[in-house]
C-alpha positions as CSV (number, residue, x, y, z in Angstrom):
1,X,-48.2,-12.1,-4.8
2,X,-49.2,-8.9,-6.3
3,X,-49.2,-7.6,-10.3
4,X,-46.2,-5.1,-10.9
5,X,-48.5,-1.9,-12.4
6,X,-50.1,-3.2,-16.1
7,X,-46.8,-5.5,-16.8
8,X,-49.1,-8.6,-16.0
9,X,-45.2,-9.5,-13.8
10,X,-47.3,-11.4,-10.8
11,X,-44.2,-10.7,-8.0
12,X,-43.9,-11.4,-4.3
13,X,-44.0,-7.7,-2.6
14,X,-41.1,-7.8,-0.8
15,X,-38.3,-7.3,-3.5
16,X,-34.3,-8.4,-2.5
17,X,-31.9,-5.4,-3.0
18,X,-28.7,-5.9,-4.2
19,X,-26.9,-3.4,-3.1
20,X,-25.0,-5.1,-0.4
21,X,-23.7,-8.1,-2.4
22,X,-20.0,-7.3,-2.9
23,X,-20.2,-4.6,-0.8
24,X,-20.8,-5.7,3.1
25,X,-21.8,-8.9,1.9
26,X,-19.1,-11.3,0.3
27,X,-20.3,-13.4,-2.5
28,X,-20.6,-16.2,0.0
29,X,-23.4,-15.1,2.0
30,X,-24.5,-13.1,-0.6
31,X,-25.5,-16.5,-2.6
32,X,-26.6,-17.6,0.5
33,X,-29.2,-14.6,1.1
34,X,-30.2,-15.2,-2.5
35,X,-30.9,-18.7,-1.9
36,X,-33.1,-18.1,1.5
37,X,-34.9,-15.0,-0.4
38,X,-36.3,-17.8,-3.2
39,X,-36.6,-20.6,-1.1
40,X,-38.8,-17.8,1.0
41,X,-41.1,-17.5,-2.2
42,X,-39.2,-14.2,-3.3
43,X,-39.3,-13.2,-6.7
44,X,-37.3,-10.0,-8.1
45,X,-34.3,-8.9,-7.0
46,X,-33.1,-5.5,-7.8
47,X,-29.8,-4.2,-8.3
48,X,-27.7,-1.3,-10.1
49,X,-24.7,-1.1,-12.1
50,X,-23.2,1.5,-10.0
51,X,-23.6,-1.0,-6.7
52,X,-20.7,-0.7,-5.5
53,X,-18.8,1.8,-7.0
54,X,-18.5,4.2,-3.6
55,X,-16.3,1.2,-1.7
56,X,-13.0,2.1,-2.2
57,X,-11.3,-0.5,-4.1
58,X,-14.5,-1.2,-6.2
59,X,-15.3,-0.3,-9.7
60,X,-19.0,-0.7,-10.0
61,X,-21.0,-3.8,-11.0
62,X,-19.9,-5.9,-8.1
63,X,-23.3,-6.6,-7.5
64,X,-24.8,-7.6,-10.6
65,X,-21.0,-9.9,-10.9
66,X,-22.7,-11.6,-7.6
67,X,-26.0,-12.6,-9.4
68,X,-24.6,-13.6,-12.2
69,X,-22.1,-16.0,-10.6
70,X,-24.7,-17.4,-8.2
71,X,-27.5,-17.6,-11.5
72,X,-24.6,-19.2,-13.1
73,X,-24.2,-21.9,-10.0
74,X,-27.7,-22.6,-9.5
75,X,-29.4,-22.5,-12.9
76,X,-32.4,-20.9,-11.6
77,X,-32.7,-17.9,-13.9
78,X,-36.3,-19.0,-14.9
79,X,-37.4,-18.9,-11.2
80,X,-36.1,-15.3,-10.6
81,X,-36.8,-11.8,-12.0
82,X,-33.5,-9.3,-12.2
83,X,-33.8,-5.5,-12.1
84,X,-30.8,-3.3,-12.7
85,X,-30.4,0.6,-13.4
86,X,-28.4,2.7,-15.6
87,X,-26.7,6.2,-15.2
88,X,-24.4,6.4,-12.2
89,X,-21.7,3.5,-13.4
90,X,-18.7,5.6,-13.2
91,X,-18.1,4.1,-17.0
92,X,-21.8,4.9,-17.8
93,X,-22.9,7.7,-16.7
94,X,-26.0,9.8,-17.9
95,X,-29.4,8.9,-20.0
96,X,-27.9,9.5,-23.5
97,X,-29.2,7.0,-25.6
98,X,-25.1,5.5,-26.8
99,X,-24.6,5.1,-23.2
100,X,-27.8,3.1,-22.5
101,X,-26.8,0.8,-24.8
102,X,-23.4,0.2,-24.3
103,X,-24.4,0.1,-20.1
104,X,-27.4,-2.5,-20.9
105,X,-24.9,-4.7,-22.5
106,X,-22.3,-4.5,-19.7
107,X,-25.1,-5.5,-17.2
108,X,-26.3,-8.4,-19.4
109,X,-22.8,-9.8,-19.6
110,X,-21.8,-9.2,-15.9
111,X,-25.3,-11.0,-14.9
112,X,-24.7,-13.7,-17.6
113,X,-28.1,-13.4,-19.1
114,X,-29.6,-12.6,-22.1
115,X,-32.4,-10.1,-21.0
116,X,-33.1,-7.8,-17.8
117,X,-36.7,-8.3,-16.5
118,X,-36.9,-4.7,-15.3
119,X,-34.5,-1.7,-16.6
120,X,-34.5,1.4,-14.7
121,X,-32.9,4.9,-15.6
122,X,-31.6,5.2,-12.1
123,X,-31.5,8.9,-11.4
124,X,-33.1,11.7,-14.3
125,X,-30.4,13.4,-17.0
126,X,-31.4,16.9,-17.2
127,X,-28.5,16.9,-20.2
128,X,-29.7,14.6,-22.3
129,X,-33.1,15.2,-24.4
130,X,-36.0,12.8,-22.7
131,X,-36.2,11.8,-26.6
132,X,-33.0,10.0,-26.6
133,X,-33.5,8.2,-23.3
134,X,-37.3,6.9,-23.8
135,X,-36.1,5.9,-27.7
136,X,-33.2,4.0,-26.4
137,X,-35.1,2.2,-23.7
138,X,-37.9,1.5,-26.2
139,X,-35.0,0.3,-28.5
140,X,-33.8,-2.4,-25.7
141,X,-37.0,-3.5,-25.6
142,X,-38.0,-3.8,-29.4
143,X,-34.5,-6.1,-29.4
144,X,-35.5,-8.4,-26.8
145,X,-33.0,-7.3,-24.5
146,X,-34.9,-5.9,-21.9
147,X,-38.6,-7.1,-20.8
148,X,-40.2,-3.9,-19.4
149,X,-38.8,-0.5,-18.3
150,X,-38.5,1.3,-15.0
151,X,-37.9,5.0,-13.4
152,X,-36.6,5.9,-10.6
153,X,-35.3,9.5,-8.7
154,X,-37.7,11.1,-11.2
155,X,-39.7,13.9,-10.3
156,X,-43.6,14.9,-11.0
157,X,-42.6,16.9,-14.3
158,X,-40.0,14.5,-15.9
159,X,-42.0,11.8,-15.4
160,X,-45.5,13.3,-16.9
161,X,-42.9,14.4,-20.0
162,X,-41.4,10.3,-20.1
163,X,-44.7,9.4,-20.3
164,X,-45.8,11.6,-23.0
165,X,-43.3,11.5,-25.1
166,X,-43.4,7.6,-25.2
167,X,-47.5,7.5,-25.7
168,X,-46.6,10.0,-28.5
169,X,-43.9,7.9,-30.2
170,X,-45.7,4.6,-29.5
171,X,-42.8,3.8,-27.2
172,X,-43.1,1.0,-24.3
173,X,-44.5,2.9,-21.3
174,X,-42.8,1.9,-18.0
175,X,-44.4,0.0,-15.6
176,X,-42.6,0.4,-12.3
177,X,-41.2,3.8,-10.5
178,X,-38.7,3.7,-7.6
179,X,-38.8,6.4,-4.9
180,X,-37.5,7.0,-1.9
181,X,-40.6,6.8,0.3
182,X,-40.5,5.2,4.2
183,X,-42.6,6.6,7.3
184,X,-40.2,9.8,7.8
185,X,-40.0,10.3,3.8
186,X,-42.9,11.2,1.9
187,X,-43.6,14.5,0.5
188,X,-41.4,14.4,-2.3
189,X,-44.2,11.1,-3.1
190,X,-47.3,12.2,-2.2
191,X,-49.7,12.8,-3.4
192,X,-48.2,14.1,-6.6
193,X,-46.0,11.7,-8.1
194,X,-48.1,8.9,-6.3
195,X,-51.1,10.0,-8.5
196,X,-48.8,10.1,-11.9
197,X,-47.8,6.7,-11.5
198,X,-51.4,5.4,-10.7
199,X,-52.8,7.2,-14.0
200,X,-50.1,5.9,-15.7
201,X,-50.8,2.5,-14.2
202,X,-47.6,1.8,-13.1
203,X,-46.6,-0.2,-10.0
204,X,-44.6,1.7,-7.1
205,X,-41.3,0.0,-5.2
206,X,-40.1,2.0,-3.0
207,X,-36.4,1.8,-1.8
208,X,-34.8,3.2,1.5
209,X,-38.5,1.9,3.5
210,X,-36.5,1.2,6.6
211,X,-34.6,5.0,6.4
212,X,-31.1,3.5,6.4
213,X,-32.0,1.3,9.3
214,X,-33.6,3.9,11.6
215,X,-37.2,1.8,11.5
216,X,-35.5,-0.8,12.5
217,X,-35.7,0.1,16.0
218,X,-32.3,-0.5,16.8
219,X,-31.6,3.4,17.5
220,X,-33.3,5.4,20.2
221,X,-30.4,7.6,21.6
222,X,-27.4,9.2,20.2
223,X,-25.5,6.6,21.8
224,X,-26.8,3.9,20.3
225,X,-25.4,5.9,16.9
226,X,-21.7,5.5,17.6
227,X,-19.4,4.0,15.6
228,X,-22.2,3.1,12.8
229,X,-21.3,2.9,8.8
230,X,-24.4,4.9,8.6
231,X,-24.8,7.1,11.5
232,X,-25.0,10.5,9.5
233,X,-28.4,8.6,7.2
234,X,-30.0,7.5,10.5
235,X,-29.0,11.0,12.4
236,X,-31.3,12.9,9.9
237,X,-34.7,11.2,11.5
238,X,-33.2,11.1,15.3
239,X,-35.9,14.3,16.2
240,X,-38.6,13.6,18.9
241,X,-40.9,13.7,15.4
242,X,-38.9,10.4,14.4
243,X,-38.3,8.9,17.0
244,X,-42.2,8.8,17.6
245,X,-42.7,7.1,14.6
246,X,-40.2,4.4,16.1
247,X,-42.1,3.9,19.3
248,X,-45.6,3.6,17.4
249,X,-43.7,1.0,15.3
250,X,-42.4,-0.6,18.2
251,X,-45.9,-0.7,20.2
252,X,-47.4,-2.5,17.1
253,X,-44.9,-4.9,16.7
254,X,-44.7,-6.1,19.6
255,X,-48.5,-6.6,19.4
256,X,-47.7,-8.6,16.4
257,X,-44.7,-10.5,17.6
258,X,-42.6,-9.3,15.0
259,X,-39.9,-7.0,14.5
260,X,-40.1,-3.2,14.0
261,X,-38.9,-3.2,10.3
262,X,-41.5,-6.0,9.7
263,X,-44.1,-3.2,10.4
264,X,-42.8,-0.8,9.1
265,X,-42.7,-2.7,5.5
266,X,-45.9,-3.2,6.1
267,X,-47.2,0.0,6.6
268,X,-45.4,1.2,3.4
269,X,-47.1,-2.0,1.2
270,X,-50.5,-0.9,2.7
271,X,-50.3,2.6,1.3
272,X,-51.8,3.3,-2.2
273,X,-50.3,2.2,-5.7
274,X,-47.4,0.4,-3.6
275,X,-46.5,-3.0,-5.8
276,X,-44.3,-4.0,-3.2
277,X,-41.3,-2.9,-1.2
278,X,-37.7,-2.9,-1.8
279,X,-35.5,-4.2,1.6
280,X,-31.8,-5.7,1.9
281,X,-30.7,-8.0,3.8
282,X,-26.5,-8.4,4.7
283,X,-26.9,-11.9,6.2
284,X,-29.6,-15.0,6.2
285,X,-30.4,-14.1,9.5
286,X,-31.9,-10.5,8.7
287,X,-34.1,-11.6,5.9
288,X,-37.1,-13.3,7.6
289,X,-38.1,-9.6,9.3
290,X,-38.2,-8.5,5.9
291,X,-40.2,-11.6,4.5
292,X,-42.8,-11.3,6.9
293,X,-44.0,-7.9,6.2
294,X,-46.3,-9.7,3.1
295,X,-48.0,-11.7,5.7
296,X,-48.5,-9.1,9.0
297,X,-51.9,-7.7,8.2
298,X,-52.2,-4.3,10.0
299,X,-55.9,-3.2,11.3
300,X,-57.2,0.2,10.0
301,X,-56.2,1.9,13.6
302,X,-52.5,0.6,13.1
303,X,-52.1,1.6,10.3
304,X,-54.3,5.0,10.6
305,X,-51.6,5.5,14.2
306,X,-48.1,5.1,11.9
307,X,-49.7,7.4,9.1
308,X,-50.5,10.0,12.2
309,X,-46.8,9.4,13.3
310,X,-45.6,10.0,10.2
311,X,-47.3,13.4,9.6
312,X,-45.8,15.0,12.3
313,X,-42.5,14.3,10.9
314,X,-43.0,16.3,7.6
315,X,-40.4,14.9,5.6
């Protein structure tokens, strides 16, 4: 277990995302990957109110409907912590401070809860005044609605000015920011916005650690690309720079006798100010990999070999 920035929130490090539940995952399996994520001493799953809006057919808020029908069928609310986000629901869009409101409520009812452990603002809103946002977050907090806040898709600037104008207006701070950051992403992290959120003391979960799959292992070639949902995200990293990174990954884990991703997750939880990781998992089968990156202990020279790997790339 690890502590979530100063929230005191004692989590597992390897957080469930949501964003496949109604979406490639039907609520079936999606209950069932829930129930192997606790059972697997998970803690906090993390989800949006957009997920999954970009699935023809969908409206957004599939995903938290998920949670909420399998926290209504197993009554475990008190063993779990939910995150959700707000800004991209195609009903809720933006920061302003009406909107925050009237999106927080939406997610409470669709999760059938009375408060959200972790509230994001999902992606910044250059058209609303930081003001409004960082009042109404503080607001959802001050009415019991929502435990602690969160930022993610925020750059070095916005963030410093979130932070100051909360400290300034006595405001809760938030505790947790949510980049993309993996081996073959990490500029737009370090070391700048890595060093605000350490000031700040807040806790970093990364999303998108596995680069859409491509630290997984499973591609090598441009063959191996064909017919994939989600060949045009791993395509991006297929460069003899990336694919480097794959066969360091690959070396390691098979020292380890685990998978790829599993050291890959690893690598990521190992790096500074990292709280944990965020990783999703589209059946039962696919979340042990993910489970086991809190126990595989990488040796300096593992880890110092990926970070090497990872330079080259740039990104």
């Amino acid at each position: 277990m690890t502590t979530l920035g100063n929230s005191g929130l004692e989590i597992h490090p390897v957080v469930l995302g949501g964003n496949t539940f109604g979406w490639t995952s039907d609520e079936k399996e999606s209950h069932r990957v829930l129930d192997a994520f606790l059972d697997a001493g998970g803690t906090l799953v993390d989800t949006a109110d957009s997920y999954s809006a970009w699935v023809e057919g969908n409206e957004g808020g599939e995903s938290e409907h998920v949670i909420g029908s399998w926290l209504a069928g197993r009554g475990r609310r008190d063993d779990v912590l939910i995150a959700t986000k707000v800004s991209q629901h195609p009903e809720f869009r933006g920061l302003a401070a009406s909107n925050v409101k009237a999106a927080a409520e939406a997610s409470l009812k669709r999760l059938g809860t009375d408060c959200i452990d972790i509230y994001y603002a999902h992606f910044d809103d250059a058209g609303t005044p930081l003001e409004d946002t960082v009042g109404a977050f503080d607001a959802l907090v001050k009415e019991g609605k929502v435990r602690y806040v969160g930022v993610s898709n925020y750059g070095p600037d916005r963030l410093r000015r979130w932070l100051e104008i909360a400290e300034g207006i006595g405001a809760a701070l938030p505790v947790a920011l949510q980049p993309h950051y993996s081996l073959v992403h990490r500029k737009t992290v370090e070391p700048e916005l890595r060093d605000i959120a350490l000031g700040a003391g807040m806790g970093m979960l990364p999303y998108w650690a596995l680069a859409a799959g491509f630290l997984t292992g499973k591609y090598r070639t441009e063959a191996d690309l064909e017919g994939r949902a989600r060949a045009g995200s791993v395509g991006r990293y297929m460069g003899p720079e990336g694919l480097a990174v794959v066969d360091r990954l690959v070396e390691i884990a098979d020292a380890h006798g685990v998978a790829p991703a599993t050291v890959a997750l690893a690598w990521v939880l190992g790096r500074p100010g990292m709280a944990g990781v965020l990783a999703s998992a589209r059946t039962t089968e696919q979340l042990p990999a993910l489970m086991d990156a809190a126990r595989v202990s990488l040796s300096e020279d593992e880890a110092a070999a990926l970070t090497r790997a990872s330079d080259a790339v740039g990104a």
